[in-house]
C-alpha positions as CSV (number, residue, x, y, z in Angstrom):
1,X,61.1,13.3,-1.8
2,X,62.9,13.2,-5.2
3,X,63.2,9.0,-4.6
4,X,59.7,8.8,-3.7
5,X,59.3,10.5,-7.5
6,X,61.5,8.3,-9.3
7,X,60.1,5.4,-7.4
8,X,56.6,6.4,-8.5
9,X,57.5,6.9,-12.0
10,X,59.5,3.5,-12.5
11,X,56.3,1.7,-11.1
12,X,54.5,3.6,-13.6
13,X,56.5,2.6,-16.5
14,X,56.6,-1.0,-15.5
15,X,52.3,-0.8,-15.2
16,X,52.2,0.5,-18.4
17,X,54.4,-2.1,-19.9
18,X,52.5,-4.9,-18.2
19,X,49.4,-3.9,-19.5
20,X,50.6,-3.2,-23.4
21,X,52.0,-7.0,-23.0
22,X,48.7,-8.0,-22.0
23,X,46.5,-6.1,-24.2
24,X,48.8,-7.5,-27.3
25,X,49.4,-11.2,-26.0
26,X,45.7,-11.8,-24.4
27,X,45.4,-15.3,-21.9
28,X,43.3,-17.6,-24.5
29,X,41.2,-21.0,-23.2
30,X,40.1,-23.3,-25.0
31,X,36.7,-24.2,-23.8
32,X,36.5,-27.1,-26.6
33,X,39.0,-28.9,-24.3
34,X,37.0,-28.8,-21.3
35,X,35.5,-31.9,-19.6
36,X,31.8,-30.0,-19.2
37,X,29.5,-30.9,-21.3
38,X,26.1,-28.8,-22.8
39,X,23.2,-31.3,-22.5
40,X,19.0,-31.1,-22.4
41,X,16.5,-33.1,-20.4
42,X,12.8,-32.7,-21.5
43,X,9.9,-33.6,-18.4
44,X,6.8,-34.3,-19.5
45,X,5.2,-36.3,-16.3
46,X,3.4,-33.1,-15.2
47,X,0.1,-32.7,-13.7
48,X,-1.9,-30.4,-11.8
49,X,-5.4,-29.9,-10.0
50,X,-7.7,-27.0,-9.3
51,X,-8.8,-25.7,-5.6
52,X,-10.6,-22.9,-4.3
53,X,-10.3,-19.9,-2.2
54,X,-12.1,-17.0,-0.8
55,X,-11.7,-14.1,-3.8
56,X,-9.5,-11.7,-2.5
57,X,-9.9,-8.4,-5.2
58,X,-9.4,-5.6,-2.4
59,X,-6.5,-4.7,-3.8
60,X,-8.0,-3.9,-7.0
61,X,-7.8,-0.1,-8.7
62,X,-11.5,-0.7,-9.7
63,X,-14.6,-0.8,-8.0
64,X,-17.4,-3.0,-9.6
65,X,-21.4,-3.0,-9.9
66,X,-23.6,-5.7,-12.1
67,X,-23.8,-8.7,-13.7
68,X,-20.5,-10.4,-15.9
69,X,-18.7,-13.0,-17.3
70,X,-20.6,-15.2,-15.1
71,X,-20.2,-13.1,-12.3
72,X,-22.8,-11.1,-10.2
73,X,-22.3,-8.3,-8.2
74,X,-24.9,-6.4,-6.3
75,X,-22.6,-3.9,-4.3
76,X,-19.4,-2.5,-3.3
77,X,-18.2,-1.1,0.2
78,X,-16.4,2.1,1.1
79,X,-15.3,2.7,4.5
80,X,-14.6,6.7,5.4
81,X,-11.6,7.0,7.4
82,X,-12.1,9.1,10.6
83,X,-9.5,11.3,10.2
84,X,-10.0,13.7,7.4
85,X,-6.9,16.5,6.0
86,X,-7.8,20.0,5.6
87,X,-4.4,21.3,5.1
88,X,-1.2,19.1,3.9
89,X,0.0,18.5,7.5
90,X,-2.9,18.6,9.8
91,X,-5.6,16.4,10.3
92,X,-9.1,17.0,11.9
93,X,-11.8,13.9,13.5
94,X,-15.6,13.8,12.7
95,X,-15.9,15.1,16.6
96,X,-14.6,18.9,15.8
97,X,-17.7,19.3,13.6
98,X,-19.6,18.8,17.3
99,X,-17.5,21.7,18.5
100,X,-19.1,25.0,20.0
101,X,-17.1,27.0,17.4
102,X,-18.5,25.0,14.6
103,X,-21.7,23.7,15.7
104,X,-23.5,21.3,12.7
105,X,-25.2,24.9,11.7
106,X,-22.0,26.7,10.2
107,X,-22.1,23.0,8.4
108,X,-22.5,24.6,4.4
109,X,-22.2,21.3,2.3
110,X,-21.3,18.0,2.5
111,X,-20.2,15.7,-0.7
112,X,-19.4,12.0,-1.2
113,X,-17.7,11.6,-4.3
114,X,-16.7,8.7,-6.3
115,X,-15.2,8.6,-9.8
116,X,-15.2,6.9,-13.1
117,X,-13.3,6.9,-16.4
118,X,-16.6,5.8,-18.4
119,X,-17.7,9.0,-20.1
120,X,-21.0,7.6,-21.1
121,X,-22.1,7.2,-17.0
122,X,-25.4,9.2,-16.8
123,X,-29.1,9.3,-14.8
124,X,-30.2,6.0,-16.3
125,X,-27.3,4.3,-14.2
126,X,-29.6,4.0,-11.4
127,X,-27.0,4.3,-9.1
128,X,-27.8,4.4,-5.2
129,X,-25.5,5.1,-2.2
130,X,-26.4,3.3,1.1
131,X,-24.8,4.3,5.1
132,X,-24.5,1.9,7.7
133,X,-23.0,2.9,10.9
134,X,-22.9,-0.4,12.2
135,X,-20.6,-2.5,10.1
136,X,-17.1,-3.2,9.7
137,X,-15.2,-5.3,6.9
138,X,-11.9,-5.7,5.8
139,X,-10.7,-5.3,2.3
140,X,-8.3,-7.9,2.2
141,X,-10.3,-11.0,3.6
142,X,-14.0,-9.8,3.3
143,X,-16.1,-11.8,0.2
144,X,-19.3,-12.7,-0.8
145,X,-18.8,-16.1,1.5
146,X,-19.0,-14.2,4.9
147,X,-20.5,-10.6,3.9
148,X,-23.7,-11.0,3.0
149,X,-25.8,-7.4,3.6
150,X,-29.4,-6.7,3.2
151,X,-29.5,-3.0,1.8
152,X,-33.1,-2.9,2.3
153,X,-32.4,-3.4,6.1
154,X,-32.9,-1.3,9.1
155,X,-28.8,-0.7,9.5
156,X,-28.8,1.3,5.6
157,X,-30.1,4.5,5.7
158,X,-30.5,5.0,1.5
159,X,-28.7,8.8,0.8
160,X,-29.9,8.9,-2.6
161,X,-28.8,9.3,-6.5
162,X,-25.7,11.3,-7.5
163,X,-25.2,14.3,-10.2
164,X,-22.8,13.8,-12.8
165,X,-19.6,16.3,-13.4
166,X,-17.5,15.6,-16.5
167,X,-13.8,16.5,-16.1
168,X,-11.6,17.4,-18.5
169,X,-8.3,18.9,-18.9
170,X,-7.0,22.1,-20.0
171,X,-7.2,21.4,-23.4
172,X,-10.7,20.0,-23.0
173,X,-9.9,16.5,-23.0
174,X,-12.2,14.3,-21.0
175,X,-10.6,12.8,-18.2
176,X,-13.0,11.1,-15.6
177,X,-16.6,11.5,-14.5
178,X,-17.5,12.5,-10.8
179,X,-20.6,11.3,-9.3
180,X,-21.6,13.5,-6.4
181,X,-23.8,13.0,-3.4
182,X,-25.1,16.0,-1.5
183,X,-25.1,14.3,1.8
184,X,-26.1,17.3,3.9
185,X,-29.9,16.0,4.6
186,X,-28.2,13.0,6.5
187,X,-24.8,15.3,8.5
188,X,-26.1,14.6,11.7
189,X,-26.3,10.9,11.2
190,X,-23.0,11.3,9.2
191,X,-21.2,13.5,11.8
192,X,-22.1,12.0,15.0
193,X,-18.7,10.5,16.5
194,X,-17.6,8.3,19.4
195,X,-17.8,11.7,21.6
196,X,-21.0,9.4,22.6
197,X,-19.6,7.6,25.4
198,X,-22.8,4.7,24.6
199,X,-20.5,4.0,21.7
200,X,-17.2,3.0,21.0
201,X,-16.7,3.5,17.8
202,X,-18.5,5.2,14.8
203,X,-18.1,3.3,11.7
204,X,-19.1,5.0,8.4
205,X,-19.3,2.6,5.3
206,X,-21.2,3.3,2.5
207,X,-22.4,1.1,-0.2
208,X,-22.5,1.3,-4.1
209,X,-25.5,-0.1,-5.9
210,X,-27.2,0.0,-9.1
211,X,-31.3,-0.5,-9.8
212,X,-30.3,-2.0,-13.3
213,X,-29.5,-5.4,-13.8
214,X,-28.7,-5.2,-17.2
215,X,-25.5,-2.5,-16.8
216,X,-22.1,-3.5,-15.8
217,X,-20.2,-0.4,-13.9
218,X,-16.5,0.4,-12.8
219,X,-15.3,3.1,-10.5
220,X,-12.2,4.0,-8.9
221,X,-11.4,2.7,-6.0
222,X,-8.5,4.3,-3.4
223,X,-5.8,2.2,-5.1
224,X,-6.4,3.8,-8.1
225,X,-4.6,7.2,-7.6
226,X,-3.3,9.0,-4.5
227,X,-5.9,10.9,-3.4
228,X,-7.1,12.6,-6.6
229,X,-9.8,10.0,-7.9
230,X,-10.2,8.1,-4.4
231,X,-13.3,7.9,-3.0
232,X,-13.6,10.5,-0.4
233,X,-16.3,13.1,1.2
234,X,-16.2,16.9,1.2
235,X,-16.9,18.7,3.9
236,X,-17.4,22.5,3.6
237,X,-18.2,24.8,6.7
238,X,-17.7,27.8,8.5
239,X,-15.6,28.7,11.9
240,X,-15.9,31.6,14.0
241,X,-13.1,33.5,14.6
242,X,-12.9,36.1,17.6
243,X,-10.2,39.1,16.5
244,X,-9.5,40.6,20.7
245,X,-8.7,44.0,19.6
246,X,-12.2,44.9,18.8
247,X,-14.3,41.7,20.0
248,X,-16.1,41.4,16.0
249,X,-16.8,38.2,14.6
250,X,-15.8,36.5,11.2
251,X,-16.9,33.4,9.5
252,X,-14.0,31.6,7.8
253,X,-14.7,29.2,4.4
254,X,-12.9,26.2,5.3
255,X,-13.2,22.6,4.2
256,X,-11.8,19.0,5.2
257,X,-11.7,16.0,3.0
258,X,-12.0,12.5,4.4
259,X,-10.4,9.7,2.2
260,X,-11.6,5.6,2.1
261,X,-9.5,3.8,4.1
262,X,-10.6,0.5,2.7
263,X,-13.4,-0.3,-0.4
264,X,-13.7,-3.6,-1.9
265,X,-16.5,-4.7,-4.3
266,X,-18.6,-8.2,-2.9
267,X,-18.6,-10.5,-6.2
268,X,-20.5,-13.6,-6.7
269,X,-19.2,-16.2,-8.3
270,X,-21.6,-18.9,-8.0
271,X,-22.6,-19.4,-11.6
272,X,-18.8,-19.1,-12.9
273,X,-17.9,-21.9,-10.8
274,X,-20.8,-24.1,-11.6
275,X,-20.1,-23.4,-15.3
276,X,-16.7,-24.6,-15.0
277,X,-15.8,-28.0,-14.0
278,X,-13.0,-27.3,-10.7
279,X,-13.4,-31.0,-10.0
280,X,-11.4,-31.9,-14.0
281,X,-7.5,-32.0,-13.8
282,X,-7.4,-31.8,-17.4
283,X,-8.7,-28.3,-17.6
284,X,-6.8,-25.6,-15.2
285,X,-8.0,-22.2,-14.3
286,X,-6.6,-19.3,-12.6
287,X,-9.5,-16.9,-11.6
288,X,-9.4,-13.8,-8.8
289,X,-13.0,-13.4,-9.0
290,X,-13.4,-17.1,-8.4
291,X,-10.7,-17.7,-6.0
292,X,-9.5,-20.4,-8.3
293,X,-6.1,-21.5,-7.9
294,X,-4.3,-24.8,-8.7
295,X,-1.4,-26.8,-7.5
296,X,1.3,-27.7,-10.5
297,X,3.2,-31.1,-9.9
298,X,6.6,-31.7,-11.9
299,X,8.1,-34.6,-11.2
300,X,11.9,-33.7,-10.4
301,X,14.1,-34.2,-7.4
302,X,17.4,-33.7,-7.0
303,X,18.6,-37.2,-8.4
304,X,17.0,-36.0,-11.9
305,X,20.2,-34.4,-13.2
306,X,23.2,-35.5,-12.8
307,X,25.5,-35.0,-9.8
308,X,26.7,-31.3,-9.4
309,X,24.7,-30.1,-12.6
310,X,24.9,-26.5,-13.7
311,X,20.9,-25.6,-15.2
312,X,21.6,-23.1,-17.6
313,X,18.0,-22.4,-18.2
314,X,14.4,-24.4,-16.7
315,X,11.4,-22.9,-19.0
316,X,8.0,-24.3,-18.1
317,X,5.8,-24.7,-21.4
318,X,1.9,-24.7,-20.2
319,X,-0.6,-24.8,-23.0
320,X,-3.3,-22.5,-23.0
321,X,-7.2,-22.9,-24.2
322,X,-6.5,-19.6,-26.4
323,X,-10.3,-19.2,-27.0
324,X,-11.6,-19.1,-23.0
325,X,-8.0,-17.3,-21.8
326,X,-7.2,-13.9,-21.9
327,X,-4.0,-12.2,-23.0
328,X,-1.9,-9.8,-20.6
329,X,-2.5,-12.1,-17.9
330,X,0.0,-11.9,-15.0
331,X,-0.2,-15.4,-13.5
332,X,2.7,-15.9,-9.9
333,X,4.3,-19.3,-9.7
334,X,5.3,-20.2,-5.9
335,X,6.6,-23.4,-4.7
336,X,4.7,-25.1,-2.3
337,X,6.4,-25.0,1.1
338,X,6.5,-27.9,3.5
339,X,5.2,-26.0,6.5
340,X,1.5,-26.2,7.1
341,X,-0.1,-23.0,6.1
342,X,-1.9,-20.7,9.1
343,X,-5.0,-19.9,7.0
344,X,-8.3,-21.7,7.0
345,X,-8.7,-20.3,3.4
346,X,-5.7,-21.8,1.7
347,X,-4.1,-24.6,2.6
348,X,-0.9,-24.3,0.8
349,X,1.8,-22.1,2.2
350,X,4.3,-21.1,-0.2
351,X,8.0,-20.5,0.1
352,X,8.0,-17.2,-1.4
353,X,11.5,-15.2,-2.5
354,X,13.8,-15.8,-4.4
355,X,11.9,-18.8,-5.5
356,X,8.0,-16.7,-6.4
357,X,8.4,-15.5,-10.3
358,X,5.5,-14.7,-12.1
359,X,4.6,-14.1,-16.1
360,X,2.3,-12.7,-18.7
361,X,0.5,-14.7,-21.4
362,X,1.0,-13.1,-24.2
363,X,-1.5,-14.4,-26.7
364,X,0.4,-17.3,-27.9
365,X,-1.1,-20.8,-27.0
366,X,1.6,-21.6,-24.8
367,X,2.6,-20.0,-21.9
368,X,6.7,-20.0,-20.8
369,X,7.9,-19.4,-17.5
370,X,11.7,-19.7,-16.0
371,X,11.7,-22.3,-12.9
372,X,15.6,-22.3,-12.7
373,X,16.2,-21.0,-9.8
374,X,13.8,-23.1,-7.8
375,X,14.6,-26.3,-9.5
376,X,19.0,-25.4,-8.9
377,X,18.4,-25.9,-5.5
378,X,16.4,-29.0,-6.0
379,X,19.1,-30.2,-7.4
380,X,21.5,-29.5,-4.9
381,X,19.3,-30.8,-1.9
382,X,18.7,-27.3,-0.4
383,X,15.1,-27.7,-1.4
384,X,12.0,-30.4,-1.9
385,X,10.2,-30.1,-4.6
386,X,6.2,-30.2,-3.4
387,X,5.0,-28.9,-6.4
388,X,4.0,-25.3,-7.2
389,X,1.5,-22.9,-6.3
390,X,-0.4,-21.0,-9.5
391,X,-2.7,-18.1,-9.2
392,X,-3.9,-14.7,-10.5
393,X,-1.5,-11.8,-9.5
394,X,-3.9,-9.0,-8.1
395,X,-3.3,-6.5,-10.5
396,X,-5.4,-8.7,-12.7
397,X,-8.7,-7.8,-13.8
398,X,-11.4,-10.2,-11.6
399,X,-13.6,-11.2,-14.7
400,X,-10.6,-12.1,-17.0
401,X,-9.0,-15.6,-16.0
402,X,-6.9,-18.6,-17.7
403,X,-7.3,-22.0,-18.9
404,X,-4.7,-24.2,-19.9
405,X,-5.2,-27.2,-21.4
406,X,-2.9,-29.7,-20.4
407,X,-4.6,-32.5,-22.1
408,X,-3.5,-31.2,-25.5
409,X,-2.0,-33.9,-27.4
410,X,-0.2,-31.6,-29.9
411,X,1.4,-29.6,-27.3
412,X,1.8,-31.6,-24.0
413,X,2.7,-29.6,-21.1
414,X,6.6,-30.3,-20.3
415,X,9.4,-28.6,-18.9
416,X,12.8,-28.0,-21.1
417,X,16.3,-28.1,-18.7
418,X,19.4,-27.1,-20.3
419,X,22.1,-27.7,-18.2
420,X,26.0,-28.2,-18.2
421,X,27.4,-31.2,-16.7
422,X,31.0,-32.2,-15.7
């Protein structure tokens, strides 16, 4: 054992020395005597052309009603899930409000509530909620191009105007507005459930819509919180409960709350896209609303740099039409892939991570984004270069878009590549 110590301690010593000669006599290179050299190649051959898609804003935290920017929209859907929470881990259907303990009687209220962060929403909004139990949609593909409803029809059953509730904090600071429906005129329409064996399934969507054309209107939609301002109904009753011992009745306050399990606002964009011309390369624009979307060509292959190049840094310079482009704006860069794309509704497919980056305009009149990664594999043949994919990032607002300008003549779109060759 007393060996092993020494051993141990010698080994010590002779660490200890090691490192103090290294700390005091540091291994120097000189990178001035290197072959590799620091170089720059500037591409301005780029173009690019506009196409459009189906708008797809169901992922939006807002929900939308009226006329802007071009853009008209008569109504928004909601779609009640059919499972509803009245305690944190249980759930409870439509069908156990049809229950002989229950009955539709012991029914005490019933509330559809939306919200709003515009404190000045009030009676003169004109606002209307419409049922149908008949119709289905899907927040992430449903548009103005294939839903088209008549809320004067047959299948909407009109549930009225709301009342208005101001909610503040503790310290009396506003915080949203809550529009309330009392929906308990209309529970047995709104109740009845698939317990009807003529009927598979019970759908309950509502609809948002406003009498005044003049107004514009945001709510919250169920993205926009996690549970506290989604759209959701209220349902408030009363359940018998038999205690054995001495065969006496009781009625129980309970309630359940039903959440959206999809909303989406339907938003016309004829009269944006015939006041922009889609059909001029010159002028580029990136729209959710719109569905517009564009195709960026660069022209680089892997013979561009020389052979086994090191890109330090690829930044894409766009100019922007500052006056008709808004700042903030998150636009996603994605190469296009050489795989023909599954969907009807966009014909590019694109190849997605590592290569997808995105950036914000930031109120300059150029907008920078890094391509580096994309363009290192170019260069090492692991990847064609088809071009790139531009659009909107859903987070963005609907009515804001971007226009860049690439016929500028004082600041021509190009692409800057620093890269270290041997």
């Amino acid at each position: 054992m007393k060996k092993i110590k020494n051993l141990s301690l010698h080994i010590l010593i002779t660490l200890g020395f090691l490192s103090w000669n290294c700390a005091k006599d540091p291994v120097s290179v000189e990178l001035d005597d290197s072959n590799l050299i620091l170089d720059t190649l500037t591409l301005s051959k780029i173009s690019a052309f506009n196409y459009l898609i189906p708008p797809n804003i169901g992922s939006s935290d807002r929900l939308y009603i009226g006329a802007k920017s071009g853009f008209n929209v008569p109504y928004s859907l909601i779609e009640i899930d059919s499972l509803g929470q009245f305690t944190s881990n249980t759930g409870i259907k439509w069908g156990a409000f049809l229950d002989s303990s229950i009955t539709l009687n012991r029914v005490d209220s019933i509330h559809f509530k939306l919200f709003s962060d515009d404190s000045s929403l009030d009676n003169n909004s004109n606002l209307k909620l419409y049922l149908n139990c008949k119709l289905s949609f899907n927040e992430d593909s449903s548009t103005f191009f294939n839903v088209n409803e008549d809320l004067a029809s047959e299948d909407w059953t009109l549930l009225g105007s709301p009342h208005f509730k101001s909610n503040k904090d503790t310290s009396g600071n506003y915080l949203t507005t809550e529009l309330i429906w009392n929906l308990t005129s209309f529970d047995s329409l709104l109740i009845w459930d698939n317990i009807d064996t003529l009927n598979k399934k019970k759908s309950r969507v509502f609809a948002i819509s406003s009498d005044n054309d003049t107004s514009f209107l945001e709510f919250l939609s169920r993205e926009s919180s996690t549970g506290s301002t989604d759209p959701k109904i209220n349902v408030y009753y009363r359940q018998n409960i038999i205690f054995e011992e001495d065969s006496t009745y009781s009625d129980t306050s309970l309630s359940a709350t039903f959440y959206a399990d999809g909303d989406v606002s339907i938003i016309d964009p004829t009269n944006f896209i015939q006041e922009n011309s889609f059909s001029d390369s010159s002028t580029i624009c990136i729209n959710n609303g719109s569905g517009a979307q564009s195709i960026l060509q660069i022209n680089f292959d892997s013979e561009t740099l020389p052979s086994n190049a090191i890109i330090r840094n690829a930044v894409l310079k766009l100019p922007l039409d500052s006056i008709r482009s808004d700042s903030g704006y998150q636009i996603i860069f994605n190469p296009v892939s050489k795989q023909f794309s599954p969907l009807d509704s966009d014909p590019y497919l694109g190849l997605g991570a590592p290569y997808r980056v995105s950036s914000k305009t930031d109120g300059s009149s150029i907008f920078k984004i890094s391509l580096k990664s994309f363009l290192q594999d170019v260069t090492y043949g692991k990847q064609s270069n088809m071009g790139f994919k531009m659009f909107s990032s859903v987070s963005n607002n609907p009515f804001k878009q971007i226009f860049f300008n690439l016929n500028d003549l004082e600041n021509k779109p190009k692409i800057e590549v620093t890269f270290v060759k041997p």
